[in-house]
C-alpha positions as CSV (number, residue, x, y, z in Angstrom):
1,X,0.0,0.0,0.0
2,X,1.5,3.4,-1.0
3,X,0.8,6.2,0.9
4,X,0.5,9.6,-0.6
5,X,-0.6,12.6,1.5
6,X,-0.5,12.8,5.2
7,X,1.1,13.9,8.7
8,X,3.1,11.3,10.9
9,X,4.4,12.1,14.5
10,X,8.4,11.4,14.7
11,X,10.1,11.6,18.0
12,X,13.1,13.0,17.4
13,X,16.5,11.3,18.4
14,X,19.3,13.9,20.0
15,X,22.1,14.6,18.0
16,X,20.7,15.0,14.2
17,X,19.1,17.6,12.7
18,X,14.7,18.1,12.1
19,X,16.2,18.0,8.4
20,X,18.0,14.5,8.8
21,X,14.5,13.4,10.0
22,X,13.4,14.5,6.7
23,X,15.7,12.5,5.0
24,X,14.4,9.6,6.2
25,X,10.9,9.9,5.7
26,X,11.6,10.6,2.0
27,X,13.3,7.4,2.0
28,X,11.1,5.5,3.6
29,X,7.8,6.5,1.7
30,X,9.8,7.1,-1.5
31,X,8.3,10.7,-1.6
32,X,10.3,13.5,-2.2
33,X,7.4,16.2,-1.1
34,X,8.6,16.3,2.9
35,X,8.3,19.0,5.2
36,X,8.7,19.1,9.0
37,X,7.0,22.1,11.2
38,X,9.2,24.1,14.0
39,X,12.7,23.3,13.8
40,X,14.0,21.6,16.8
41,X,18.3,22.0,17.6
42,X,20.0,18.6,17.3
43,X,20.4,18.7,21.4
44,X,16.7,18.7,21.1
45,X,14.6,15.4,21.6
46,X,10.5,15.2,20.7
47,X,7.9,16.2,19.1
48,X,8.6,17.0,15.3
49,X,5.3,16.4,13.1
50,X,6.2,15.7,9.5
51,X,3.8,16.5,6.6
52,X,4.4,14.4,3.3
53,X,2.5,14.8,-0.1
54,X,-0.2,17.2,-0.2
55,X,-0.4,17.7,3.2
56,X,3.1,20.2,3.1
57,X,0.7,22.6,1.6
58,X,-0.7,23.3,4.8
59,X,2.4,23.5,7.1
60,X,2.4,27.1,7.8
61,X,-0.9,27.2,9.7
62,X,0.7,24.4,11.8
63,X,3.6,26.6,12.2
64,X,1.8,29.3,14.6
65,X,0.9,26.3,16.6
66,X,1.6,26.9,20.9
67,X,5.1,24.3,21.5
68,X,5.5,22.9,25.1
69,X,8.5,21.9,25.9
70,X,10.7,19.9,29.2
71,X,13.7,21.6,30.0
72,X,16.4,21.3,32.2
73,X,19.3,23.8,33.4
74,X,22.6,23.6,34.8
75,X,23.9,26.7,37.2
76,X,27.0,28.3,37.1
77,X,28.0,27.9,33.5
78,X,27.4,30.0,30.7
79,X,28.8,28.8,26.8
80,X,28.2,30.5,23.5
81,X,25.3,28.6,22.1
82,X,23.5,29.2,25.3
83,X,23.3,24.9,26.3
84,X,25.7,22.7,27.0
85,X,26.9,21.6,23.4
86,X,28.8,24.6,22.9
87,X,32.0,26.4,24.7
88,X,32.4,27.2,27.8
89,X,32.4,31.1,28.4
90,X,32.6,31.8,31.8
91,X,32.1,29.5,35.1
92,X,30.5,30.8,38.6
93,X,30.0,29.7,41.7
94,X,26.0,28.9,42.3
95,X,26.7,27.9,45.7
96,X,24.3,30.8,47.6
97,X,21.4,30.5,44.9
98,X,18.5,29.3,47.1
99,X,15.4,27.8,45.6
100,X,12.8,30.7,46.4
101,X,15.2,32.5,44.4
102,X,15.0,30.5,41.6
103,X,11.5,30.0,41.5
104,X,11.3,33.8,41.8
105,X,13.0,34.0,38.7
106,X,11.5,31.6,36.7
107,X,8.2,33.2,37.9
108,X,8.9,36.2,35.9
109,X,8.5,34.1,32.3
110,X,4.8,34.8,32.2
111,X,2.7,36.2,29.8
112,X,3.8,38.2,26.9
113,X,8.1,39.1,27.6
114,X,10.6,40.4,25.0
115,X,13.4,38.2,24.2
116,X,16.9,38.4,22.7
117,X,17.6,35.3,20.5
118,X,20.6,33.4,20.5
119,X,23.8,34.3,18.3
120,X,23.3,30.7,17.5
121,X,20.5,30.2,15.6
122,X,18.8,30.1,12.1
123,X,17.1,33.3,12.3
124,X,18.2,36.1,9.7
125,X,19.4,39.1,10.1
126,X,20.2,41.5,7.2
127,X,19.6,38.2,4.9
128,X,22.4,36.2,6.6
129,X,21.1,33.6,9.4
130,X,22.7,34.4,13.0
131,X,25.3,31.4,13.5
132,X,27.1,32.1,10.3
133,X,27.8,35.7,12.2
134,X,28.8,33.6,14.9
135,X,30.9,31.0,12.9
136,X,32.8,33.5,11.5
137,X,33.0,35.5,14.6
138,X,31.6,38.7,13.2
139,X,29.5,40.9,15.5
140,X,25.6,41.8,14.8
141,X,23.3,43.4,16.4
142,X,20.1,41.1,17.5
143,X,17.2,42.8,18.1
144,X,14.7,41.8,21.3
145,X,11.6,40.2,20.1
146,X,8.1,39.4,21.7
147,X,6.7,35.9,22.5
148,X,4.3,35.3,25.0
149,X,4.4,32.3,27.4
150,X,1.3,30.7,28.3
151,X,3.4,29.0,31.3
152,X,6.3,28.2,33.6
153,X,6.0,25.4,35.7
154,X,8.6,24.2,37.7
155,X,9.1,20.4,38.0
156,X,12.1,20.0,40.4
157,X,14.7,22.3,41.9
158,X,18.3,19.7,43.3
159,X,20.8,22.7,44.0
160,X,23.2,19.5,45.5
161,X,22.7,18.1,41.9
162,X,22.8,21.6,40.3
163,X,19.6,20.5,38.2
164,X,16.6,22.5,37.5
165,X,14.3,21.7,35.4
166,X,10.7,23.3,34.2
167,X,7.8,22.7,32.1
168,X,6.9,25.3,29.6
169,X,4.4,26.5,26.9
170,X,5.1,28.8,24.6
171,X,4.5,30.3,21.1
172,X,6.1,30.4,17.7
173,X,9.7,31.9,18.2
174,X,10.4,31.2,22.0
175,X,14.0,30.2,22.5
176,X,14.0,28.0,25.7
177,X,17.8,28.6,25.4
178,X,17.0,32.3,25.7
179,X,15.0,31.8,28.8
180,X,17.6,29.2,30.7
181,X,20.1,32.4,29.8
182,X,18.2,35.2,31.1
183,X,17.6,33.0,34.5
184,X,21.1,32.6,34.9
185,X,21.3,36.4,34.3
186,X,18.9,37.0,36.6
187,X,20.6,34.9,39.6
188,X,23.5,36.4,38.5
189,X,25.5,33.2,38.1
190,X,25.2,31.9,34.6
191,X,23.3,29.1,33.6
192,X,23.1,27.0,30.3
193,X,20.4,24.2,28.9
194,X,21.5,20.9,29.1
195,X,18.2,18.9,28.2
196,X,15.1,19.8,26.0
197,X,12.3,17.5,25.4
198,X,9.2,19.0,23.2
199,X,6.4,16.9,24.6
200,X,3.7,19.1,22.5
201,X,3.1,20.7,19.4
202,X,-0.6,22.2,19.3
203,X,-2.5,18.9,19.2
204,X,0.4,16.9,18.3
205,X,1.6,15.3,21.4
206,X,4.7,13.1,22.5
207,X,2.5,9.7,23.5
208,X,1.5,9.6,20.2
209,X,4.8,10.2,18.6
210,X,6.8,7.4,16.9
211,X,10.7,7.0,17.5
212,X,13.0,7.5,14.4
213,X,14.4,3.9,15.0
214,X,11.2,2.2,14.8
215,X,10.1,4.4,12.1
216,X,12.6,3.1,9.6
217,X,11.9,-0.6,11.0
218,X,8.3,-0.4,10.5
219,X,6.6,-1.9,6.9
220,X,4.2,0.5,5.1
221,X,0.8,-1.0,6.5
222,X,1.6,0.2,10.0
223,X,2.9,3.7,8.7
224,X,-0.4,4.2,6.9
225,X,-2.0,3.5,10.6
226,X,-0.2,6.3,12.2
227,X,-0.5,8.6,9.1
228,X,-2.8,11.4,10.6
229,X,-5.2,13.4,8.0
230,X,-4.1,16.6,6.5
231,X,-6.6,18.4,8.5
232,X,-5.9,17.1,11.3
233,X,-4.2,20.4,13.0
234,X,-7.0,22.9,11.1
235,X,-9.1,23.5,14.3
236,X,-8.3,27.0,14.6
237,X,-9.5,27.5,10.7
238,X,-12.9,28.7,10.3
239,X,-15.1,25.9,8.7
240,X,-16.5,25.9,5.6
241,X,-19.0,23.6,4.0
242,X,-19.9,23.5,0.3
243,X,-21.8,21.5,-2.1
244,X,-20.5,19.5,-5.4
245,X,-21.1,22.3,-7.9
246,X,-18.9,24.6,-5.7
247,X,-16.3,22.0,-5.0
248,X,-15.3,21.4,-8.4
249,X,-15.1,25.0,-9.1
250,X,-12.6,25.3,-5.9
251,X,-10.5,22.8,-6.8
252,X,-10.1,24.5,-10.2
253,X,-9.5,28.0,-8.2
254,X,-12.5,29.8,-9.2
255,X,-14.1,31.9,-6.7
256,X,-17.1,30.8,-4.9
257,X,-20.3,33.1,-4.0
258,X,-20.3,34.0,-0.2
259,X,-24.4,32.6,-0.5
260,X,-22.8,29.1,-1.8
261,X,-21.0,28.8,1.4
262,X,-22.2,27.5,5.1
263,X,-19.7,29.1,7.3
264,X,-19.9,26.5,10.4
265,X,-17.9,28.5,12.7
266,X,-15.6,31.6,11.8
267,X,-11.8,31.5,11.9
268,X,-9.1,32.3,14.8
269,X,-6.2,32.7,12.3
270,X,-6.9,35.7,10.3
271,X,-8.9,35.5,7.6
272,X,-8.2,31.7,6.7
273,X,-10.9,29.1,6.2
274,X,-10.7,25.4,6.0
275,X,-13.4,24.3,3.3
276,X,-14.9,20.8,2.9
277,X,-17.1,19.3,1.0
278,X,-20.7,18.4,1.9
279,X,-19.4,17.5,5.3
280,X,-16.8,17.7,7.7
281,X,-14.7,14.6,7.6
282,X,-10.6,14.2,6.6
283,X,-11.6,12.7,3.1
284,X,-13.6,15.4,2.1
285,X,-11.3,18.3,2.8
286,X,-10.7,20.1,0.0
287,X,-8.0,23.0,0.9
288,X,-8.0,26.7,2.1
289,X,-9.6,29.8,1.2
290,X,-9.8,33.5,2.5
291,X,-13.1,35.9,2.4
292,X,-12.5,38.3,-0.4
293,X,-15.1,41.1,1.0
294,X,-14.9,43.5,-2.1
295,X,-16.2,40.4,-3.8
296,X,-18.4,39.0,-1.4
297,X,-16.7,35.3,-2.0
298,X,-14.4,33.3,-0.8
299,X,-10.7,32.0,-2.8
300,X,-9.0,29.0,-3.0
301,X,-5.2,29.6,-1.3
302,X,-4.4,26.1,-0.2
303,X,-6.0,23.2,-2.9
304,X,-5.4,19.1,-1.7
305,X,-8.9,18.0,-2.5
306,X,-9.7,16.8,-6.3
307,X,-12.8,16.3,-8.1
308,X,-12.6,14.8,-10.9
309,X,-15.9,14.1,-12.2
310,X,-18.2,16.6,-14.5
311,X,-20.7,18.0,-12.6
């Protein structure tokens, strides 16, 4: 059985890249049409849903997506990468941090907070991404930015262990290697990442997430069970319902007549509608549109459905 279109849950290993996950998805499914949503650093293990066949047309609403994420911090080391991977730049003693004065700290990620991104990461600046600055040792300035955490939750504070470690949810662009800095900062002794698990990526969640080893030991049959619909992640999309007439148009991109359309519910991400036809199930989703209100209609963005016969 060949499997063309669909999202599967891989639990990403430490010490490759979301990209090298890629790679062997495309091999397995013999599919070259892979994409992964929110990068995760090679220190990183967990959640990475990857979209294959028509279902990478729909990766940037996933993208916006809240991530939560298990972290865990080391005190009195700072390095330039901001977790323990990278050099050491400065070592401190930790030895009067108290636990109220950690949770203090950690209680002040809350809500929406500006952040400073790490000098080693993808993100561009002036068209060049931030750790080839950094690789080359050139100097640029990075701009704070805002995210917003929805919360900070502390698991477990072992000051004889020099552990810490947190639960957190967050939005699209939170680094957590950004926040384990600033708490160092904060204590005034340094402190660097040593462990990050994403557990959750909107609805896509860790227990239902497949390990990369078993992944590539797995025949095609049981993929196809843990292949999860292309809408699966839409909820945030208004709804749409429409009948055959107005499908086929759709999937041809012609326009369709606000009064042809049964808006269910209306949409949370601006101006963005998932539209199905006749009904709301995963095998009649038929793609995207947005409300054109000069025109009084709505427009095909995203097509995955097909209709292929005359109406």
């Amino acid at each position: 059985m060949k499997i063309n279109s669909g999202i599967i849950i891989i639990n990403k290993p430490k010490g490759i890249t979301s990209h090298d996950v890629i790679y062997h998805v495309r091999r397995k499914l013999g599919i070259k049409k892979v994409g992964h949503t929110g990068t995760l650093d090679p220190m990183a293990t967990g959640v990475l849903p990857v979209c294959f066949g028509k279902a990478t047309r729909i990766i940037e609403y996933m993208e916006a997506d809240m991530k939560t994420y298990s972290c865990e911090i080391k005190l009195g080391v700072t390095t330039d990468t901001l977790d323990i991977t990278g050099e050491v730049v400065s070592e401190n003693d930790y030895s009067k941090i108290t636990k109220a004065a950690v949770k203090r700290a950690l209680k002040t990620f809350d809500g929406e907070i500006d952040q400073v991104p790490p000098i080693y990461s993808a993100l561009k600046v002036n068209g060049k991404r931030l750790y080839e600055y950094a690789r080359k040792g050139e100097e640029v300035e990075i701009k704070s930015r805002k995210t917003f955490i929805e919360y900070l939750k502390v698991k477990d504070i072992e000051l004889e262990k020099n552990v810490i470690s947190f639960d957190v949810k967050c939005s699209k662009g939170t680094y957590i290697r950004s926040i384990c800095r600033d708490v160092g900062e904060i204590l005034g002794c340094g402190a660097t990442m040593t462990n990050l698990v994403r557990t959750q990526s909107g609805k896509f969640d860790i227990k239902n997430a497949i390990d990369l080893d078993d992944f590539d030991a797995i025949n095609i049959d049981t993929i196809n069970e843990l292949t999860l619909p292309i809408d699966f992640s839409l909820d945030d999309l208004g709804l749409c319902i429409i009948d055959d007439k107005s499908a086929w148009k759709f999937v041809r991109g012609q326009r369709i007549a606000e009064h042809n359309v049964n808006l269910i519910h209306d949409t949370k991400i601006e101006n963005r509608f998932a539209v199905y036809l006749n009904d709301k199930k995963a095998e009649n989703f038929l793609g995207t549109a947005k409300y054109e209100s000069e025109n009084y209609c709505y427009k095909a963005v995203k097509v995955t459905g097909e209709i292929d016969e005359d109406i």
